[in-house]
Biopython code that builds the backbone (N, CA, C, O; Angstrom):
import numpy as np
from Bio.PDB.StructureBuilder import StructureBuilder

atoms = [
    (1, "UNK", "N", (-5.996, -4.851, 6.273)),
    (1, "UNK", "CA", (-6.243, -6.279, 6.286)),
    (1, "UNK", "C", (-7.757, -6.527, 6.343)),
    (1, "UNK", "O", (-8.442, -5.962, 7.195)),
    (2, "UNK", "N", (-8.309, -7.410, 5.396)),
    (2, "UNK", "CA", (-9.516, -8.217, 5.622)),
    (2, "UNK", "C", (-9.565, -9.401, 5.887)),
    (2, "UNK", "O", (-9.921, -10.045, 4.900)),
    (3, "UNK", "N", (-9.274, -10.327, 7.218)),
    (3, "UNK", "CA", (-9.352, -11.578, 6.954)),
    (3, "UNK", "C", (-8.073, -11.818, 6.890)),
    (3, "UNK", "O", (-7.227, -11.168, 7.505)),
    (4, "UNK", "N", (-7.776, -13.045, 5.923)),
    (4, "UNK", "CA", (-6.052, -13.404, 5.464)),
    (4, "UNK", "C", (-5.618, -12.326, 4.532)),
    (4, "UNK", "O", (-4.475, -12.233, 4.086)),
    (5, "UNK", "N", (-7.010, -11.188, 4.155)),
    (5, "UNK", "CA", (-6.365, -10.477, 2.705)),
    (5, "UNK", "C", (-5.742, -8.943, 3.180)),
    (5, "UNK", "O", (-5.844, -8.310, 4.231)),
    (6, "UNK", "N", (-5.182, -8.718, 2.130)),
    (6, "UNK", "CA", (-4.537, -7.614, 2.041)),
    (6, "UNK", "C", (-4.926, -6.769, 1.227)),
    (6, "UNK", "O", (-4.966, -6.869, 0.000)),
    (7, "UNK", "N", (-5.343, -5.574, 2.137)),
    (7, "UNK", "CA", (-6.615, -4.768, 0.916)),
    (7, "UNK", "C", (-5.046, -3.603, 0.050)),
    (7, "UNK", "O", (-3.991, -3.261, 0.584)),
    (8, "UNK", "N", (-5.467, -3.355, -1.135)),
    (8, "UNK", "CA", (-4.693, -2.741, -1.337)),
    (8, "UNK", "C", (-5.707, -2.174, -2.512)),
    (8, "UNK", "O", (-6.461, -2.706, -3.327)),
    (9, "UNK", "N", (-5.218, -0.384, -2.070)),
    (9, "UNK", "CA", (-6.113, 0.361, -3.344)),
    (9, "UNK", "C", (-5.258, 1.544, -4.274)),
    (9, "UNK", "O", (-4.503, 2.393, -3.800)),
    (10, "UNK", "N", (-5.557, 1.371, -5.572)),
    (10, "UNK", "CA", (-4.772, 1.660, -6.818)),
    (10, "UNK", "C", (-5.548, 3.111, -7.269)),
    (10, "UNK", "O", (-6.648, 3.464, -6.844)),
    (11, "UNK", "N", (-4.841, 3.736, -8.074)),
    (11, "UNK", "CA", (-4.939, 5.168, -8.574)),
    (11, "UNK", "C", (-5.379, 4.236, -10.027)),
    (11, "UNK", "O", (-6.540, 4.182, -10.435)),
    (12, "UNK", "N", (-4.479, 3.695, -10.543)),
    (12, "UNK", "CA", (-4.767, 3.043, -12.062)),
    (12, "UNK", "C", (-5.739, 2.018, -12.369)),
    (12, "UNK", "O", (-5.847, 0.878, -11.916)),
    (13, "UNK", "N", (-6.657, 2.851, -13.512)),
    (13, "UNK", "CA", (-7.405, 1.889, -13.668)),
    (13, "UNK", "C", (-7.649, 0.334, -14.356)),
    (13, "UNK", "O", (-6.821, -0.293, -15.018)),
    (14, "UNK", "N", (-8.184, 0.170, -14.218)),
    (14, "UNK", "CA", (-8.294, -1.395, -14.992)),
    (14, "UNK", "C", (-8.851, -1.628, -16.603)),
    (14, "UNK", "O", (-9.923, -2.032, -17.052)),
    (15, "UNK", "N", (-7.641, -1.190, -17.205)),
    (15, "UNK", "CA", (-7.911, -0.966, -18.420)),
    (15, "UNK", "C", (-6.289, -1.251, -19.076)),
    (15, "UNK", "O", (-5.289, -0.648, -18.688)),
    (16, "UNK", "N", (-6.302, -1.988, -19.823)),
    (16, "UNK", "CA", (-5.062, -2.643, -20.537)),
    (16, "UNK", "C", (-4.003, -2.787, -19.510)),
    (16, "UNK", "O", (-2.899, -2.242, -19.504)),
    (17, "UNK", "N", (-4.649, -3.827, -18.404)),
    (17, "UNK", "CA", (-3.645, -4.306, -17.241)),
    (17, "UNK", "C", (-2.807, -3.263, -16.277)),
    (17, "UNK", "O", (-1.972, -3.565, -15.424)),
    (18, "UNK", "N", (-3.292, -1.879, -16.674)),
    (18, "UNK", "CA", (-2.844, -0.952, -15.724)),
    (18, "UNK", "C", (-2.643, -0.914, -14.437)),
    (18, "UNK", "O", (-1.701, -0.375, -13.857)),
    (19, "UNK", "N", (-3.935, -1.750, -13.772)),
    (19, "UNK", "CA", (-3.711, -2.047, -12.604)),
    (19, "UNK", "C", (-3.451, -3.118, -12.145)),
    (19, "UNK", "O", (-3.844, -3.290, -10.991)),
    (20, "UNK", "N", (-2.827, -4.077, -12.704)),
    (20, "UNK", "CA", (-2.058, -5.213, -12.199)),
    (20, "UNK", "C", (-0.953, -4.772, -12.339)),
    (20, "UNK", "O", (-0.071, -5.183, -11.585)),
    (21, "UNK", "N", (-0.717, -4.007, -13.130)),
    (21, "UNK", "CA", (0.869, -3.705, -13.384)),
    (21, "UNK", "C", (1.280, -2.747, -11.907)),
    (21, "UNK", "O", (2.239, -2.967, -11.167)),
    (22, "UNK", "N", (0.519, -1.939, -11.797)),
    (22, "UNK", "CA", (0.816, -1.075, -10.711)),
    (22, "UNK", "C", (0.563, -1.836, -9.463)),
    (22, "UNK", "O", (1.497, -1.732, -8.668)),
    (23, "UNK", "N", (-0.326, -2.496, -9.098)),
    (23, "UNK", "CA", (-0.087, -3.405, -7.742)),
    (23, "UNK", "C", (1.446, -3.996, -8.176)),
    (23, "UNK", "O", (2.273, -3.365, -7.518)),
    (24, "UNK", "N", (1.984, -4.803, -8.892)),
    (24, "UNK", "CA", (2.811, -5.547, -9.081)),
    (24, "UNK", "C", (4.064, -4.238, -8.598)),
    (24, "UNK", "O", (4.968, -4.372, -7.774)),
    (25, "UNK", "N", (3.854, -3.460, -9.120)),
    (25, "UNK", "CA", (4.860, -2.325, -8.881)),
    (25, "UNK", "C", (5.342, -2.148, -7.603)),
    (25, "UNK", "O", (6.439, -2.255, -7.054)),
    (26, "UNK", "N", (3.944, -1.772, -7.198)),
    (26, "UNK", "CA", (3.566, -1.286, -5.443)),
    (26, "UNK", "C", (4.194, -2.573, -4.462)),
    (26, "UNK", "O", (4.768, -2.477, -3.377)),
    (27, "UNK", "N", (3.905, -3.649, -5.161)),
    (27, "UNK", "CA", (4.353, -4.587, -3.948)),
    (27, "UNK", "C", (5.624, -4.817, -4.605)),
    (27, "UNK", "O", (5.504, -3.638, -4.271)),
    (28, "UNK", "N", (6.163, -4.952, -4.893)),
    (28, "UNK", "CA", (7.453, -4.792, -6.014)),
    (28, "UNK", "C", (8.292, -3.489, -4.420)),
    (28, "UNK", "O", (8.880, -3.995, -3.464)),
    (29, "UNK", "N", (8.154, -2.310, -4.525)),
    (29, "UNK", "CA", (8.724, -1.588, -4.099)),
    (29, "UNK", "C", (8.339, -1.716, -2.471)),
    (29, "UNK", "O", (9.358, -1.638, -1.784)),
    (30, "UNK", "N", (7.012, -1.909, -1.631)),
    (30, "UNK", "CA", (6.653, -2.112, -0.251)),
    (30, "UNK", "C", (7.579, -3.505, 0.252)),
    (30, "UNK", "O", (7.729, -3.709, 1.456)),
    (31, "UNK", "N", (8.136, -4.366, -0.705)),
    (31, "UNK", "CA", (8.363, -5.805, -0.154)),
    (31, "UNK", "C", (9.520, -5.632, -0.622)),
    (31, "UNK", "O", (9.890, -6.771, -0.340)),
    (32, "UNK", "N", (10.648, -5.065, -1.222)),
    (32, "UNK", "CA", (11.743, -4.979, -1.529)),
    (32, "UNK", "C", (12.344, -6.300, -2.575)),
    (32, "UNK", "O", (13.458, -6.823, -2.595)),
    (33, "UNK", "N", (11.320, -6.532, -3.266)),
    (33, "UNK", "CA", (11.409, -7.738, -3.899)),
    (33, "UNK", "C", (11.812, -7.346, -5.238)),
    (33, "UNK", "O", (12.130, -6.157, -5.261)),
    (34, "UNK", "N", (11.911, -7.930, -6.366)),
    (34, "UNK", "CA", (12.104, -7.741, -8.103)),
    (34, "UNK", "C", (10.861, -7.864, -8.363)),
    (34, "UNK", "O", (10.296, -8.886, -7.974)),
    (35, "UNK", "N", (10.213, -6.982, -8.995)),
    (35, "UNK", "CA", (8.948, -7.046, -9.924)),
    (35, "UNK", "C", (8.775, -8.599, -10.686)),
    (35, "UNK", "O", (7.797, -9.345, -10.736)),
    (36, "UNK", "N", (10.169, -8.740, -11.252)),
    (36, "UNK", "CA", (10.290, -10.218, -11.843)),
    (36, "UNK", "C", (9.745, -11.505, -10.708)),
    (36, "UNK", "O", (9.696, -12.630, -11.205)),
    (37, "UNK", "N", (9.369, -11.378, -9.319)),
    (37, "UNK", "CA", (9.553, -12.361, -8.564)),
    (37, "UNK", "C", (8.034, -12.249, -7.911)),
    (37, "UNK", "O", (7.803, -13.132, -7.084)),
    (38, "UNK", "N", (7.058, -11.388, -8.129)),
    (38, "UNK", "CA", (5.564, -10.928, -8.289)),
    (38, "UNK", "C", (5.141, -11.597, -9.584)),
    (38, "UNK", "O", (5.498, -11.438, -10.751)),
    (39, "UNK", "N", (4.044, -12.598, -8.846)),
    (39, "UNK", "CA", (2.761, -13.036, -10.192)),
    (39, "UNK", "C", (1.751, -13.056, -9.685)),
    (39, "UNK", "O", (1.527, -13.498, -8.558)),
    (40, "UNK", "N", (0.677, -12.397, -10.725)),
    (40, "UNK", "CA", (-0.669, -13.270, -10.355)),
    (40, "UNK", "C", (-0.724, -14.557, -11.001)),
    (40, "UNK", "O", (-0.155, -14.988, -12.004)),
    (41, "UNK", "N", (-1.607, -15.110, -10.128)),
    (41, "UNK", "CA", (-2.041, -16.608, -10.049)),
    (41, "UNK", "C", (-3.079, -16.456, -10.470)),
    (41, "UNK", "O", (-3.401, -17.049, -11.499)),
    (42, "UNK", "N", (-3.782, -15.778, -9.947)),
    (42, "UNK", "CA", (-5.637, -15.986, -10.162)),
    (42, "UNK", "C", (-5.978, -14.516, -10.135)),
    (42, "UNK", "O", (-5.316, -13.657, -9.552)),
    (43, "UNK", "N", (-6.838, -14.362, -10.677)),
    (43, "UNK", "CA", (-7.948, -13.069, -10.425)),
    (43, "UNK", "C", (-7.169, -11.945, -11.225)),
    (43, "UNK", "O", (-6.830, -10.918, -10.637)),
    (44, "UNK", "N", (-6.848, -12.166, -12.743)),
    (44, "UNK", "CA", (-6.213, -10.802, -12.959)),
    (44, "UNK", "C", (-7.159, -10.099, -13.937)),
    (44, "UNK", "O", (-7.007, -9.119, -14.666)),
    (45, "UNK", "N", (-8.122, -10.873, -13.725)),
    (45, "UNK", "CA", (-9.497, -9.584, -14.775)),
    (45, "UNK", "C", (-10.553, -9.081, -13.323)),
    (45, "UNK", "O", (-11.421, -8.224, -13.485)),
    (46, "UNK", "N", (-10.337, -9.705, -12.034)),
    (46, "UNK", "CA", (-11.515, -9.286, -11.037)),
    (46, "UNK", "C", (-10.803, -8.685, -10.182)),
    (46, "UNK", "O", (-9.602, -8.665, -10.452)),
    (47, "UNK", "N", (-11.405, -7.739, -8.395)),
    (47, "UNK", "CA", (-10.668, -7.265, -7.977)),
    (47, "UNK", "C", (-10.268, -7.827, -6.725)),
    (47, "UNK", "O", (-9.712, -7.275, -5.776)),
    (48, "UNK", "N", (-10.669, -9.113, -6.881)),
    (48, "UNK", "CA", (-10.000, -10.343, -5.828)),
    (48, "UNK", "C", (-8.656, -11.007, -6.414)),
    (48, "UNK", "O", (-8.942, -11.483, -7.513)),
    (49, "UNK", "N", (-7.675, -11.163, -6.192)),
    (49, "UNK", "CA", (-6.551, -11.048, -6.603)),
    (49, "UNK", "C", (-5.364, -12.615, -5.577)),
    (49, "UNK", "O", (-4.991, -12.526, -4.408)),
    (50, "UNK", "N", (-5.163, -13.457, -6.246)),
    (50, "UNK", "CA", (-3.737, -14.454, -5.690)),
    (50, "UNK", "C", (-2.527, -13.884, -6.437)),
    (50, "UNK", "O", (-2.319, -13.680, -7.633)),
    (51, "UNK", "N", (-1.819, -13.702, -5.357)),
    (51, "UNK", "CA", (-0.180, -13.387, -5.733)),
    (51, "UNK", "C", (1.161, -14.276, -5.487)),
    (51, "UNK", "O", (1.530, -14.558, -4.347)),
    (52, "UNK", "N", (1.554, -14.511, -6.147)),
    (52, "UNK", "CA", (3.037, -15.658, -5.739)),
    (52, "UNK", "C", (3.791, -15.047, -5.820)),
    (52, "UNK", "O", (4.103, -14.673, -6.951)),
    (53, "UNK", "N", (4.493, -14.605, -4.728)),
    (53, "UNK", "CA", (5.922, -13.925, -4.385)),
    (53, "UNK", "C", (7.133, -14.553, -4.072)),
    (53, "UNK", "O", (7.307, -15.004, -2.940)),
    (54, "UNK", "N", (8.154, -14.652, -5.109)),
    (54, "UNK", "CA", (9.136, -16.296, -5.276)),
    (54, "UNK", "C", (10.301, -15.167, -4.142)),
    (54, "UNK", "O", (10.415, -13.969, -4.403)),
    (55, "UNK", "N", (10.973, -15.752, -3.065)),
    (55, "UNK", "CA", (11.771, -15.427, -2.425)),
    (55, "UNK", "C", (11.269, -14.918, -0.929)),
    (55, "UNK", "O", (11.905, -14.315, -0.065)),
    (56, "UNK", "N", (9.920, -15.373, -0.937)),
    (56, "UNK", "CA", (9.388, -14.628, 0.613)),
    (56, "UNK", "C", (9.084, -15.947, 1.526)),
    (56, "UNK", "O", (9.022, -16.988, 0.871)),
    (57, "UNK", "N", (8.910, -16.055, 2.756)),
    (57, "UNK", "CA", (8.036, -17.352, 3.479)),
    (57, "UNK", "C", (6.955, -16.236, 3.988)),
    (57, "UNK", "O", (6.693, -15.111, 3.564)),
    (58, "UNK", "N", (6.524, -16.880, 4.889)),
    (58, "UNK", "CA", (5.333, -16.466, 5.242)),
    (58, "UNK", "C", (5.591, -15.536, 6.337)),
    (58, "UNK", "O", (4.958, -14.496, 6.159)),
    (59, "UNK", "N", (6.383, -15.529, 7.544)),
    (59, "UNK", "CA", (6.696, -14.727, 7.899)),
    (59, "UNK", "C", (7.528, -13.717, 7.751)),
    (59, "UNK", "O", (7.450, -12.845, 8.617)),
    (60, "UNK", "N", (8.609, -13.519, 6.575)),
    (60, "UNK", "CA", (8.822, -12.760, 6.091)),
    (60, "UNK", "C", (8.441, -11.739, 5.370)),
    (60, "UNK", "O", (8.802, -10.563, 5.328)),
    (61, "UNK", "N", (7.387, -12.569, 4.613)),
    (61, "UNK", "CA", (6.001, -11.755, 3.873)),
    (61, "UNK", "C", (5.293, -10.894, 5.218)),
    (61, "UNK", "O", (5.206, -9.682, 5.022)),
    (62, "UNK", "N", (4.863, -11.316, 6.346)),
    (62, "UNK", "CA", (3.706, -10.508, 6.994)),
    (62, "UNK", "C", (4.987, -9.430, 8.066)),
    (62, "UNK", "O", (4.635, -8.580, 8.883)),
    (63, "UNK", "N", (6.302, -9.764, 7.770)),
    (63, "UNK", "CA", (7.151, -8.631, 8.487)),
    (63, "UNK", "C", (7.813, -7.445, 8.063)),
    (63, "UNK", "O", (8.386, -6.530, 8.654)),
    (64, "UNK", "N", (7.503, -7.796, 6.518)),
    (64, "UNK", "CA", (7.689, -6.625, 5.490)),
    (64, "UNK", "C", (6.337, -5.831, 5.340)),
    (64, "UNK", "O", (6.303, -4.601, 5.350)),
    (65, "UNK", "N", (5.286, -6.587, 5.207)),
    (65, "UNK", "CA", (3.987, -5.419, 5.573)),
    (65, "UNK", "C", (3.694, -4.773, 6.357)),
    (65, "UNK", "O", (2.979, -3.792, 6.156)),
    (66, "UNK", "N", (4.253, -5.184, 7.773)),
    (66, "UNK", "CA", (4.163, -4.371, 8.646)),
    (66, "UNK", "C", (4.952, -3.490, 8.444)),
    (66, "UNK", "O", (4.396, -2.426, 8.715)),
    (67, "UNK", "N", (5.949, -3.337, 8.117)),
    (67, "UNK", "CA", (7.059, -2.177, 8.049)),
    (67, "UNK", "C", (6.548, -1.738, 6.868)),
    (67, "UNK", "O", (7.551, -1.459, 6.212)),
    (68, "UNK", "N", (5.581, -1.506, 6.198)),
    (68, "UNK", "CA", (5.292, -1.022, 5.104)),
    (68, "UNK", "C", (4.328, -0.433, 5.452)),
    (68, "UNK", "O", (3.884, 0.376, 4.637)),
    (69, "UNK", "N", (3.711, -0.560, 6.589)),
    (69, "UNK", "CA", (2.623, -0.323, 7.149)),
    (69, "UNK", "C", (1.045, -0.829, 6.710)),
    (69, "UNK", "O", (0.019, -0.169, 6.878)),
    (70, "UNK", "N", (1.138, -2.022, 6.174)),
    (70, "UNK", "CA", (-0.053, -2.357, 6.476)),
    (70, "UNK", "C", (-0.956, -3.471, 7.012)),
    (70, "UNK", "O", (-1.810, -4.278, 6.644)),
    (71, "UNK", "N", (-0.221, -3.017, 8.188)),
    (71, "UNK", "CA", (-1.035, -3.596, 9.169)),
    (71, "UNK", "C", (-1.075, -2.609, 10.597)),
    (71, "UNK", "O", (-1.742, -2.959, 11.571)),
]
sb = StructureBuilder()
sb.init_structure("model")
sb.init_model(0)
sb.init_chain("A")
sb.init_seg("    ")
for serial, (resi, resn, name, xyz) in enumerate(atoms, 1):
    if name == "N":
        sb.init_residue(resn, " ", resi, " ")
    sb.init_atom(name, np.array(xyz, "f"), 0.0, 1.0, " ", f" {name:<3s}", serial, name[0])
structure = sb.get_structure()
């Protein structure tokens, strides 16, 4: 955690959306969610990043990271 953010670091690089695809993956599989239900919002060419996750609230969101461990 930085702040409200959630640092998260990728093997794939940033080259023909490789690494949006693989965050999308990663939180896809840490949050038990559908890949389909992961978007970026903002920031998908920089490495500051908004995500909309359709089926989470807010504390559901920060009780699945913990059990994911990151926090």
């Amino acid at each position: 955690m930085r702040g409200s953010a959630v640092v998260v670091r990728l093997t794939a690089p940033p080259v023909d959306d490789a690494a949006n695809q693989a965050l999308v993956k990663m939180l896809s599989k840490a949050l038990g969610v559908p890949s389909g239900d992961i978007s970026i919002v903002k920031g998908s060419h920089s490495r500051d990043k908004v995500v909309r996750i359709i089926g989470l609230d807010t504390v559901a969101l920060k009780d699945r990271l913990q059990k994911a461990g990151a926090f």
